[in-house]
N, C-alpha and C positions, 0 to 999 in steps of 0.2 A: 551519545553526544550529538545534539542536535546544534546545526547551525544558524547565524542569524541569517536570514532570505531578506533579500529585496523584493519590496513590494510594489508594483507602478503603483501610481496615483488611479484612483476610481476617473475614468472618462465617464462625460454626460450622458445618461440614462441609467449609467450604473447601479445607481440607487434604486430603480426600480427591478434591477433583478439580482434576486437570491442568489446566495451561495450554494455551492452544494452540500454545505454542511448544514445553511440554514434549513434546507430544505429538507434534510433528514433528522440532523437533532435538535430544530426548533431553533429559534433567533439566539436563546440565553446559551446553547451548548452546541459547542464546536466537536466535530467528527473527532474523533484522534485517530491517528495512521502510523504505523509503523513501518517504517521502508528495510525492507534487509534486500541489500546489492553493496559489491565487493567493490567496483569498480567507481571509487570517488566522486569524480565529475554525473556519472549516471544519476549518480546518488542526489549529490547537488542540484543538478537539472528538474531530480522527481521534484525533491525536496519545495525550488520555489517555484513549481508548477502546482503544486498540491497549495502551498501558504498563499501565493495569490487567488486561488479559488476561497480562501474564507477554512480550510481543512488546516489539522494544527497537527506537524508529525511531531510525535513524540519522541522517537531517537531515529537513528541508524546503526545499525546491525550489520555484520561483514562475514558471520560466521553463524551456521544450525547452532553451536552450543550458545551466541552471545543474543543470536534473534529469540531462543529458547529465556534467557535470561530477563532481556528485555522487558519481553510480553506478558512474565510474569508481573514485575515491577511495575510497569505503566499500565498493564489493562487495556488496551487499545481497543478499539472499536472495529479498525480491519487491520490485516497485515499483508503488506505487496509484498511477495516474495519474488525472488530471480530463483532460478535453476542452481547454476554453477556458483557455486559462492566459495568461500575461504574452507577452509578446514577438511576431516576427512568426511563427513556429513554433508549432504547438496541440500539443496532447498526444500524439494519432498520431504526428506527425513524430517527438518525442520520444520516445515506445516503440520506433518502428522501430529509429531508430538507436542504442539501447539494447539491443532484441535483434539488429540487426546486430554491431555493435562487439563488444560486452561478453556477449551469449547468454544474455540477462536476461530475463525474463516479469514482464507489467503486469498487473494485476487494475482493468480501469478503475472510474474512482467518478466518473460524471459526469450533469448532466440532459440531457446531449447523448444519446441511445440510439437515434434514429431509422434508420428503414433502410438511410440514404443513409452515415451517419456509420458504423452499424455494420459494415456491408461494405466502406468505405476502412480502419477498424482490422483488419481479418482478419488482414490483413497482419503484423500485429504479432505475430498467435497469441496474444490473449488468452488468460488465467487463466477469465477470468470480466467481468460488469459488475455493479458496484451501481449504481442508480439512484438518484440524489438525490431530494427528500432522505432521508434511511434514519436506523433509529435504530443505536443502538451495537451493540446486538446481533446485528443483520442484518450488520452491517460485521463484527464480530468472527466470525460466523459463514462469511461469504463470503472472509475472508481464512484461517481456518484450513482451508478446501477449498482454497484455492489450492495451501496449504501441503504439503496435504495431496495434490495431483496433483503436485505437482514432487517429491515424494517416491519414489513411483509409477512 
């Protein structure tokens, strides 16, 4: 269930620069993104940080079995995952079986990053990590490199 974001208006020069979606799936097609984080407001926050860059999320996800569900149903292009999410399954689990099933790459966003965690997600073949908490820019940044190696 994806919500409606506010968008600023385009300031003067705008127009002269690309989205990060343009820049990866061409003017006619917008990125799609799948945000899975438990913690609402986070969520919120990715949400119109990602929709003001021109990226279009597809839902929000709060749990491994529902971001599992999700990714089936919409096909997303990338999927942020957080660490610590809802259910008895964390985020790892949920990327794995994301890029097992479906051949999908997570860019994680979590304050989880430590050596122990990062070496069980390998597995997954991350994108990338952001580390909470981060502003929008960093997020928007980190996800158009994603975008921008699955291109690649």
């Amino acid at each position: 269930m994806t919500l409606q974001s506010f968008a600023p208006p385009s300031g003067p020069g705008d127009a002269d620069k690309p989205a990060a979606s343009e820049e990866v799936a061409g003017p006619t097609s917008r990125a799609r993104i799948l945000v899975v984080e438990d913690e609402w407001l986070v969520a919120c926050d990715i949400e119109a940080a990602l929709e003001a860059d021109g990226l279009d999320v597809v839902g929000i996800a709060s749990s491994a079995d529902e971001a599992v569900r999700m990714a089936e149903v919409h096909g997303p292009d990338l999927v942020l995952m957080d660490i610590r999410i809802r259910g008895r399954r964390d985020g790892i689990d949920a990327a794995l079986e994301i890029s097992r099933r479906l051949g999908l790459r997570c860019l994680f966003v979590s304050a989880n990053h430590d050596p122990g965690t990062r070496e069980r997600a390998q597995a997954a073949h991350p994108l990338g990590w952001v580390p909470k908490p981060f502003s929008a820019s960093q997020l928007v940044s980190a996800v158009g490199n994603a975008l921008q190696s699955l291109r690649s």
